[in-house]
C-alpha positions as CSV (number, residue, x, y, z in Angstrom):
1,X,-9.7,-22.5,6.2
2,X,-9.5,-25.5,3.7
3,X,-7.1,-26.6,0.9
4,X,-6.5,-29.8,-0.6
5,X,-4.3,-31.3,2.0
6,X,-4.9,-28.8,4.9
7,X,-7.5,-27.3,7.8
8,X,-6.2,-24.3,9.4
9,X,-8.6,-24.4,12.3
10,X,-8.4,-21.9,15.5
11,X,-5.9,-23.8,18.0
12,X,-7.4,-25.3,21.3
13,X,-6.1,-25.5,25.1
14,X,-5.3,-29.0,24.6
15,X,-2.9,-28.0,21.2
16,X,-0.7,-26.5,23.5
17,X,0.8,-30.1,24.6
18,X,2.0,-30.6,20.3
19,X,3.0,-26.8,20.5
20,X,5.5,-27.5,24.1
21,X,6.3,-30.9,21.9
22,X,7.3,-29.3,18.2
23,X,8.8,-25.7,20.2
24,X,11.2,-28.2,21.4
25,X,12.5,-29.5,18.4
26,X,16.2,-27.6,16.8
27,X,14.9,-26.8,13.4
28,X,12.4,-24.9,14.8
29,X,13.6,-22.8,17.6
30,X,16.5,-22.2,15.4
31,X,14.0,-20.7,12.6
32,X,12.4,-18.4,15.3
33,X,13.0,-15.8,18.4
34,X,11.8,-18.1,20.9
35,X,13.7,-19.7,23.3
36,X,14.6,-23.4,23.4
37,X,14.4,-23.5,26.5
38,X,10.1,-22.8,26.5
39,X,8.1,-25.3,28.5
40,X,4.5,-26.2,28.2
41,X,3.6,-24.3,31.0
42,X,5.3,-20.9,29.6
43,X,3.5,-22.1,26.0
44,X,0.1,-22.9,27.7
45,X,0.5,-19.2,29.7
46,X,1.3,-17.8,26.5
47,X,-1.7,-19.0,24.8
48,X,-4.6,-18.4,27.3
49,X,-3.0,-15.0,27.6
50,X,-2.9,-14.1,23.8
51,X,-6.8,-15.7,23.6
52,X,-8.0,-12.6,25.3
53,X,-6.0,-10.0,22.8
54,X,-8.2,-9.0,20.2
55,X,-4.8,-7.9,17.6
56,X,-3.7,-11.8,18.0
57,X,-5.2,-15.1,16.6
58,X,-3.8,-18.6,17.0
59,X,-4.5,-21.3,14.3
60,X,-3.5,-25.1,14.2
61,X,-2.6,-26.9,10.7
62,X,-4.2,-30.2,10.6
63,X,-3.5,-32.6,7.6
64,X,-6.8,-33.1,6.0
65,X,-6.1,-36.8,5.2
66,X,-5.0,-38.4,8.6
67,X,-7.2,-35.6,10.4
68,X,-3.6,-35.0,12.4
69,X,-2.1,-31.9,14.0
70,X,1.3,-30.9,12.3
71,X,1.8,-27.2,12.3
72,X,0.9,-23.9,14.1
73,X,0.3,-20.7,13.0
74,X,0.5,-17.4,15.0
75,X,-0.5,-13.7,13.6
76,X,0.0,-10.7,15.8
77,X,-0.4,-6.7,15.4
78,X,-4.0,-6.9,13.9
79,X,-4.5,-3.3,13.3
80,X,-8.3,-2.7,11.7
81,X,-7.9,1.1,11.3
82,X,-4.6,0.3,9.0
83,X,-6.0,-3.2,8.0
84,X,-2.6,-4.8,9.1
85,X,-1.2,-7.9,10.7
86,X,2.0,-9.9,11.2
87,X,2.3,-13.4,10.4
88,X,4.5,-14.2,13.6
89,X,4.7,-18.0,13.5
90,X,4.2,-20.2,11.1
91,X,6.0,-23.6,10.9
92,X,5.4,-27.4,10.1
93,X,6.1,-29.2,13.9
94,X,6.0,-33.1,12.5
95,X,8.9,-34.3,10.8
96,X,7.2,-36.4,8.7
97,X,5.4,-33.8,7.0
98,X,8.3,-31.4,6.3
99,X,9.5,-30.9,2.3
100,X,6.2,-31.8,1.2
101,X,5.0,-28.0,0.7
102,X,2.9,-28.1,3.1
103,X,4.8,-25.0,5.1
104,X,3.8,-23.0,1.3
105,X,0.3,-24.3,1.2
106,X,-0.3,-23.2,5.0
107,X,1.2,-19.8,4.1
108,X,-1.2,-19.5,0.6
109,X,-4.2,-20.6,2.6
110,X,-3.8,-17.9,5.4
111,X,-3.1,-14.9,2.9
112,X,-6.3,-15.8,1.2
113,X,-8.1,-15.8,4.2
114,X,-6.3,-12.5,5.8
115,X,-7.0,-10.5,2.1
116,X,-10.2,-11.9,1.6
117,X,-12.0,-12.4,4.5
118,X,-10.5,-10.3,7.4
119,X,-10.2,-7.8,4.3
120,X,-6.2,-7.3,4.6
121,X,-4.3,-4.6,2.9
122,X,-1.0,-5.1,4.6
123,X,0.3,-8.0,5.5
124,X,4.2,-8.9,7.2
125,X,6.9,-11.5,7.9
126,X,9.6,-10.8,9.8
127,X,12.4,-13.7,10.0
128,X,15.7,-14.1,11.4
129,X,18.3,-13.3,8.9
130,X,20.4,-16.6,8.5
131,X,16.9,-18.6,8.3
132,X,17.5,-19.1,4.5
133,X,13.5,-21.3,4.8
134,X,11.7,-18.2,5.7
135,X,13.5,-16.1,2.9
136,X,13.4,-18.7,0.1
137,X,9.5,-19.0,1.1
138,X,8.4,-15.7,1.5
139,X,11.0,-15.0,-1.9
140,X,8.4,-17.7,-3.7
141,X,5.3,-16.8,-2.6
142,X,5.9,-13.1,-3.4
143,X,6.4,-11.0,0.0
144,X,8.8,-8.2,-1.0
145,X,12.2,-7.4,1.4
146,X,12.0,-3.9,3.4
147,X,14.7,-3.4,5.1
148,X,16.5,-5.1,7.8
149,X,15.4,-4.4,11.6
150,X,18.4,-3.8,13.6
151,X,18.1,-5.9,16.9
152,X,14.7,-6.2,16.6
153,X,14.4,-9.3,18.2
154,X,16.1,-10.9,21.3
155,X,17.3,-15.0,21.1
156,X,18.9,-16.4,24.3
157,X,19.4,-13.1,25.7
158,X,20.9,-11.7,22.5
159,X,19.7,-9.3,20.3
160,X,19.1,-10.6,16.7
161,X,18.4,-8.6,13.7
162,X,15.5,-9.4,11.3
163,X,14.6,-9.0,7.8
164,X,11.1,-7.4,7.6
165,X,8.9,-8.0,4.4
166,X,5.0,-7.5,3.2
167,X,2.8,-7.9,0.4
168,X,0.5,-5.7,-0.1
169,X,-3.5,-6.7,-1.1
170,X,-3.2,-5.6,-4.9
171,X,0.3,-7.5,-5.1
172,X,-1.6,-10.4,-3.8
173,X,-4.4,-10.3,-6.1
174,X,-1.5,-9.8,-9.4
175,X,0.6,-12.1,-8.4
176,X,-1.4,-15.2,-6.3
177,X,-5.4,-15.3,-7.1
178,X,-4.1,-15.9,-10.9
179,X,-2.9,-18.8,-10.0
180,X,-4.6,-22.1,-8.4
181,X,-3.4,-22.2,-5.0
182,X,-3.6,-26.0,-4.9
């Protein structure tokens, strides 16, 4: 997957070193379920393991320009007989690179692949309720609010309640092939 400032390739083994580094930074285990207290072994584990699930994929955002690693992407619950999946993770891990919209063009980019080429009609977010990023971007791009999950998800041993939302494959094509993506 291409833009104008980004690759979304499939993540490697050896990405798992920037995934232990960026999973270890506050603004992004605060955005998410996962613990801050992951190390790379737990995140390498985690990634040879989820290699040999067909219903997951892992992708790494590379910044076209300096050819550089600075994001991750995760996408779970690939259902083909309901045409389904949930963008799990998705977040910008270098500093540098953060309130450039970057984090929006990554998220354009992967819809357009998941409608278009993996032939989508369903696709979710779920995001932890006080993460006001994840709402205002999935608010922008045009996902629309469900419902709340009541402890849905569990961060440092507590149960945490998340706000689900989709778009569907014709709300994509109204509201998102009309415009140019970058």
């Amino acid at each position: 997957m291409e833009s104008a400032n980004l690759i979304i390739r499939e993540s490697t083994f050896s990405d798992c070193t920037l995934f232990a580094e960026w999973e270890k930074k506050k603004y992004i285990t605060d955005a998410f379920t996962m613990s801050s207290q992951r190390d790379y072994e737990e995140i390498a584990k985690e990634y040879a393991i989820r290699t040999q699930q067909k219903d997951k994929l892992q992708f790494t955002i590379v910044h076209r320009k300096e050819d550089r690693p600075i994001g991750r992407v995760y996408i779970s619950r690939i259902d083909r007989y309901y045409d389904s999946l949930d963008i799990t993770r998705i977040y910008i891990g270098e500093e540098e690179f953060l309130g450039k919209g970057y984090g929006e063009e990554a998220l354009r980019l992967l819809l357009e692949y998941c409608f278009i080429n993996m032939h989508m009609e369903r696709i979710t977010v779920e995001y932890l309720l006080d993460c006001k990023q994840a709402e205002a971007l999935c608010d922008k791009i045009g996902f629309r609010k469900e419902g709340i999950l009541r402890n849905a998800g569990k961060k440092e041993g507590r149960y945490v309640n998340l706000c689900s939302t989709s778009m569907l494959r014709a709300e994509y094509f109204e509201k998102c092939s009309r415009r140019v993506m970058f």
